[in-house]
C-alpha positions, 0 to 999 in steps of 0.5 A: 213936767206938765207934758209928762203929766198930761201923757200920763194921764193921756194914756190912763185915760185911753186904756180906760177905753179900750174899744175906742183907742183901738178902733181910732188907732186901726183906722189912722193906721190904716191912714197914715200907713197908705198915705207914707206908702205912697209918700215914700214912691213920690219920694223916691220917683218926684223929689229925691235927686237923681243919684248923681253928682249935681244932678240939678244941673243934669238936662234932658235935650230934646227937640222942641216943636208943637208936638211937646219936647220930642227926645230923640234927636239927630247925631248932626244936630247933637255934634252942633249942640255940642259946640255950645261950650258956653252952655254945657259943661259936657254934652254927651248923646246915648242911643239904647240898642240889644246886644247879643253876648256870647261868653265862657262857650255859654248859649247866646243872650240878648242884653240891653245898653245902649251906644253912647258918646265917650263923654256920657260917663262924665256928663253923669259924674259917673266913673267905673268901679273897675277898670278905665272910662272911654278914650275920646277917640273911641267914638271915631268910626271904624275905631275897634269897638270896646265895651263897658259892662254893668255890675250886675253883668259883671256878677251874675255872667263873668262870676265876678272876676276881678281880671275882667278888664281886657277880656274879650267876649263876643257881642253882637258876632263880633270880638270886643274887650271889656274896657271896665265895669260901671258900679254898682250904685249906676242907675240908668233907663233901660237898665243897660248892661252895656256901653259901647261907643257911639260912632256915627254912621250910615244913616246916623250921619242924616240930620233927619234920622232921630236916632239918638237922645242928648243929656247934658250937665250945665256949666255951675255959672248958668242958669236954666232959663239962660240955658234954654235961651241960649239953645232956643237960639241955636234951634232957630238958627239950625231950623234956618239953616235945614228947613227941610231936617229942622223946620218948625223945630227948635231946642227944649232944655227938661232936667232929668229927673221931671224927664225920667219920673214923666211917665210916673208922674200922673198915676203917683199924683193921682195915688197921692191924692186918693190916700190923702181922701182916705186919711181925711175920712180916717181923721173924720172917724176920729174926731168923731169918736173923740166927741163920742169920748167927749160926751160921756166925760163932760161931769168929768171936766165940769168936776176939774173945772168946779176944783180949778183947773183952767179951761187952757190946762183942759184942752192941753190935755184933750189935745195931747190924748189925740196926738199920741192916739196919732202917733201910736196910728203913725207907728202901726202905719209904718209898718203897714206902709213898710209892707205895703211898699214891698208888694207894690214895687214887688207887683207893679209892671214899671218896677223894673223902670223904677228899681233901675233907675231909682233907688227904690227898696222900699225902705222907709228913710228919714225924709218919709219917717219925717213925713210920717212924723209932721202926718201924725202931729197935724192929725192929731191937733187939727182933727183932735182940736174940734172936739177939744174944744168942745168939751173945753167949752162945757157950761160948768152950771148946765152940765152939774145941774142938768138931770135928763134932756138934750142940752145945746151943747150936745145938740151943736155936737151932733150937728158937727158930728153930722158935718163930719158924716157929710163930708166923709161921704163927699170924699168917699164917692170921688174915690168910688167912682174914679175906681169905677170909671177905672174899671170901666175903661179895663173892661172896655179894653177887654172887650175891644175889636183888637183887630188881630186874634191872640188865641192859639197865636206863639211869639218871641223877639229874635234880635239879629247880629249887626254884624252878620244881618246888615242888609234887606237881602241878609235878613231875607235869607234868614228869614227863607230859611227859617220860616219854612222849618217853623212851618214844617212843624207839627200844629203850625197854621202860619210863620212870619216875621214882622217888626213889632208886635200888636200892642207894643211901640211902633216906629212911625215914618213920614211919607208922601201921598199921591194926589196930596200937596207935602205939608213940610209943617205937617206931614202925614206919617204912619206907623211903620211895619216891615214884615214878611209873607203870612203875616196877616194870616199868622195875627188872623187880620183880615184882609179887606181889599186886594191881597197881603204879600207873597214870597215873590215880594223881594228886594228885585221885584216892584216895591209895594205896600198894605195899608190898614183901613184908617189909613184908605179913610185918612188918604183916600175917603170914598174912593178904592186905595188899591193902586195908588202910591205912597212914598216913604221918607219923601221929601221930609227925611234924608236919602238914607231913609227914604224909599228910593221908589214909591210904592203901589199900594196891593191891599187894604187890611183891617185895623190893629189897636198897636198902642194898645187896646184903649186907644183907636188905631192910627194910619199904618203901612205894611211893607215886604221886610225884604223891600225895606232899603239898607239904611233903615235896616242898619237902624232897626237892627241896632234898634228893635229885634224881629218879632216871630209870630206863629199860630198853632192849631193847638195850646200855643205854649206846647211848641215852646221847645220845638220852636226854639230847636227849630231857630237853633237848628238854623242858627245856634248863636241866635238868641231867643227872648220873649218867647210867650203866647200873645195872650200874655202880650195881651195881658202886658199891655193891660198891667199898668192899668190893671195895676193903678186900678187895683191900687185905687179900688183898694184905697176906694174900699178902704174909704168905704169902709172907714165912712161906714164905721163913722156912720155907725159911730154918728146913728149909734150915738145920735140914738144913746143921746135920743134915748129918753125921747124914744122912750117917751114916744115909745110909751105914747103908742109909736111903732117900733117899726116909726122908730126904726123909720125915723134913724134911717131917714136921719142917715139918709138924709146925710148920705143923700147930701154928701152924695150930691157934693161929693158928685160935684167932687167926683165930676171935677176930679175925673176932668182932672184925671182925663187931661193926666190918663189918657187911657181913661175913659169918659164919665158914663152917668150910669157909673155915677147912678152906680156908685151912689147907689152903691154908697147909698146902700152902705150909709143905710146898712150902717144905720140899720143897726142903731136903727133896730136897736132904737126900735127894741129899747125897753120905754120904761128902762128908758125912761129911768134913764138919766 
């Protein structure tokens, strides 16, 4: 009965005060919402299970050396792990490819999947909604390919049939029938709408072509340091036995979750913590309205105590008004966490990676309602605690008996309240400023010497058949006929073909220098572009030194190659490149993939940021496409579409339709993807930075403004307690213009103390977030200058207004003031 009591007083006594219980429950909205925002995405990506059966004992299997845990793996190393029954209770190797389907006489489309082992459902607990899983024997090569299709295929090309199993479409040129469909709950990355067995091959077969990724279930008696041990073992033992495949490697067991959620984990951690400092400062706000609250009802609790009521009864009391002015911010903030995860998820570039590979509808469940829950309750009797105490505390004699003046009790509550000023400005600049140096490094992107030319420049992915483009030659004929058609177009400069596109993923190949002694521990590698002639002149990168290449670079004609500038400085400093030899995959990979011939190098090219535009350009080799051998071509087939790079004389967006008639017209079963100017590339590139950086400057804002609001609460208050004092001075000769002087040097005085801390704070924080972004850049003392000033200005605009009402007050209104 006394609860209820209390919440009914509570409650009563909040509707009394209805400016205040609002402003509180809007600001612990706002931070309670952004922190179950972000809970509900760490949630989701960090702590919920994988949706699997046991997924504590799903692995990732990677190669293990000094560059961290490597995931792409050789097919001879997988089949030796496999052997390992002890181990694993399946083992099972999966290989992302494009497929090209062609069904019910519809255009050609380019779908993702990936290769797997028949044992890949199994390993994951997974069976299909309908039809059968792979037989063992469908991994055997030269066994008739069959495919499993995703429920989302399923639906959205074949209209949900249910006669689907059997059915045989074309992928990749060639017949397969649809062995069943996987259901609809199945998450995977690279959201794969198909599986194919994976029969090793060709190249496969080479024990240094990592080519493939290995997941694995753990027998339910091992556990996963027995586990690692076991197949560190094995990768001593196999680096050994291969030193030249398998030297200075071994075997490292990640479980699949932290595998998958590594790539989000940073920026979510990062997130978390800026919501955090943002509740903070909320509460900070709160407390401080409560002692404002507490001031004004000090004869009320004087009166309670003088009739009898216990001091503990009275804190109860104070404690249960600010627990439900939480909890009604905790119910405002679902839903503004509610809506804020939908335009997250609905605006962030790793959506996609995210909705497929996790269960992520922004729904708020019982684990993020708990949380949102245990938020509220700590909120409101930690931050509601101080003040409570407070009053509690109240000196029953000094309260009854004092008539004007400023007692001890509110001189320590002003000094409390200040504290909380302090601190909220300490906890407010590192987030300005981590947004700031966020921005920085946006703009810096931007600005950077890209080293290629984006404007007027068209671009589509043309992933070619396996079936029909198998060798160097193959390609080189499609590419004879096409190119001349693109090039023949009204408007087009330049046609070419290449591997990948500036700011995307390159592959990267070891290779041998002339004059440089192979260092099997560390051997020197470049990032790896096979690509055709006007390359250089369609992505405008110059040409330094020697020429790029021509027509007459074929498969019958001496092999060549261009490197960029970082590769002539890193393999020949201070001297002329142009001449010399390099030798791809020799001696560190297998004869599949390695040059049969080393190359002479014909021309220097300037450097291209491929990783993206905050990060220095690497070595890179250009080679003729037609020169690439019939191993890798096999691999980069299954692997990676060709990119088509035409620039234009005019918008680049207008040779949309004529581009694709002009493909169709070569080929009709070809499919296009991507199709987008590189502009728009550009701009992908820069979307997860741009996005985390809208997040953060979002929440830093949000902090700003709550700090300002309890800088007002605090002067507001500080100069309603000094009202008699002013007065007084007033009424001895002081100028207004003294008064106003004296507030502002009163919130100046705090802002500049909790601008020093929370610039130690900020410093730590982004060395923090150096070692988690590696896109972010240093810490520029002018962007410190900046934000402080920047805080600086706020604490002072939000003292100007108590400050001028302390400089217009009436000294003999109050001077009757009691």
């Amino acid at each position: 009965m006394g609860w209820l009591q209390d919440l009914r007083f509570a409650l009563r006594m909040l509707r009394k005060a209805p400016g205040v219980t609002a402003i509180a429950v809007l600001a612990l909205a706002l931070g309670i919402g952004a922190n179950t925002a972000i809970f509900s995405l760490v949630n989701a990506v960090l702590l919920q299970p994988l949706p699997f059966p046991s997924p504590d004992r799903l692995v990732q299997v990677c190669r293990e050396n000094r560059g961290g845990d490597q995931p792409w793996v050789s097919i001879p190393n997988f089949l030796d792990w496999r052997k390992q029954t002890g181990v694993f209770a399946h083992l099972a190797a999966y290989d992302p490819a494009n497929f090209n389907l062609s069904a019910n006489g519809a255009a050609p489309v380019r779908v993702g999947g990936n290769y797997v082992d028949t044992n890949f459902l199994a390993t994951l607990g997974v069976h299909p909604s309908l039809g059968g899983d792979f037989r063992p024997s469908d991994d055997q090569t030269g066994r008739p390919p069959v495919a499993l299709i995703s429920h989302r295929l399923w639906q959205a090309r074949f209209g949900a049939d249910p006669a689907i199993v059997g059915r045989v479409v074309q992928l990749n040129g060639q017949p397969v029938p649809i062995l069943g469909v996987l259901p609809d709950a199945f998450r995977f990355p690279g959201d794969p709408d198909i599986l194919e067995p994976l029969q090793p091959e060709g190249v496969s077969q080479d024990r240094s072509a990592n080519v493939a990724s290995v997941i694995g279930r753990l027998r339910p008696d091992v556990s996963l340091a027995a586990a690692q041990a076991q197949m560190r073992a094995v990768g001593d033992r196999l680096a050994q036995q291969f030193p030249q495949a398998d030297g200075g490697d071994t075997v490292g067991l990640v479980p699949l979750q932290q595998q998958w959620s590594g790539i989000l984990r940073p920026a979510l951690l990062m997130l978390f913590g800026a919501v955090g400092l943002v509740l903070l400062i909320a509460c900070a706000d709160l407390a401080n309205l409560l002692l404002s609250r507490a001031a004004g009802r000090q004869k009320e609790i004087a009166v309670r105590m003088a009739i009898g009521a216990q001091r503990a009864r009275i804190l109860r009391q104070l404690l249960t008004e600010s627990v439900v002015l939480a909890l009604a911010g905790a119910a405002l903030g679902l839903a503004f966490a509610f809506a804020a995860d939908r335009a997250i998820v609905a605006s962030a570039p790793t959506a996609a990676f995210l909705s497929n590979t996790l269960d992520l509808s922004a729904r708020l469940d019982l684990p993020v309602l708990l949380f949102t829950l245990a938020l509220a309750l700590a909120t409101g009797l930690l931050f509601g605690l101080a003040p409570a105490l407070q009053i509690a505390r109240t000196d029953l004699n000094q309260v009854l008996q004092q008539e004007s003046g400023r007692s001890a009790s509110s001189r320590s509550r002003h000094r409390f309240r200040s504290l909380l000023i302090v601190g909220e400005i300490a906890l407010t600049l590192p987030l300005l400023l981590a947004a700031a140096v966020l921005l920085s490094s946006l703009a810096h992107s931007r600005h950077a010497d890209a080293g290629f030319n984006p404007q007027h420049l068209l671009t589509a992915h043309l992933p070619l058949a396996p079936a029909r483009y198998t060798t160097p030659a193959s390609i080189a004929q499609f590419s004879n006929r096409l190119l001349p058609r693109l090039r023949a177009l009204p408007g087009v400069q330049a046609a070419a073909l290449t591997l990948v596109l500036p700011l995307t993923v390159c592959p990267d190949f070891p290779l041998s220098v002339d004059g440089r002694a192979p260092n099997p521990n560390n051997p020197p590698d470049a990032q790896w572009h096979p690509s055709t002639s006007q390359t250089f002149r369609a992505l405008g990168i110059p040409v330094l030194q020697g020429r790029g290449f021509l027509d007459s670079d074929s498969q019958s004609s001496a092999p060549v190659a261009v490197i960029n500038q970082q590769a002539a400085q890193t393999w020949w400093p201070h001297q002329n490149p142009i001449g010399h030899t390099l030798w791809i995959g020799k001696p560190f990979m297998g004869p599949a993939l390695t040059d049969p011939a080393p190359r002479t190098i014909v021309g220097v090219v300037g450097n291209v940021r491929q990783d993206g535009l905050n990060f220095l350009p690497p070595p890179a080799v250009y080679l003729p496409l037609a020169q690439m051998n019939d191993g890798v071509t096999k691999l980069l087939i299954h692997l990676l579409p060709l990119a088509l790079v035409v620039r234009t004389a005019g918008p680049a967006d207008a040779l949309r339709l004529p581009l694709q008639s002009a493909i169709w017209s070569q080929d009709p079963q070809q499919p296009i993807s991507d199709l987008m100017s590189m502009t728009q590339v550009e701009a992908t590139s820069l979307a997860p930075q741009q996005f985390l950086l809208g997040l953060l400057g979002a929440f830093a804002l949000l902090a700003l403004v709550l700090a300002a609001i309890g800088i007002y609460g605090v002067m507001a208050y500080a100069v309603s307690e000094r009202t008699r004092e002013i007065g007084l001075r007033l009424a001895l000769g002081a100028a207004p213009a003294q008064l106003l002087r004296m507030v502002l040097l009163d919130g100046l005085r705090l802002a500049l103390v909790g601008i020093a801390l929370g610039a130690l704070a900020g410093w730590g924080l982004l060395r923090l977030l150096a070692h988690q972004l590696s896109s972010l850049q240093g810490l520029d003392p002018s962007l410190l200058a900046y934000t402080a000033a920047a805080l600086l200005a706020t604490a002072l605009a939000a003292c100007l207004i108590p400050a001028a009402r302390a400089a217009r007050l009436d000294p003999l209104a109050a001077l009757r003031q009691d």
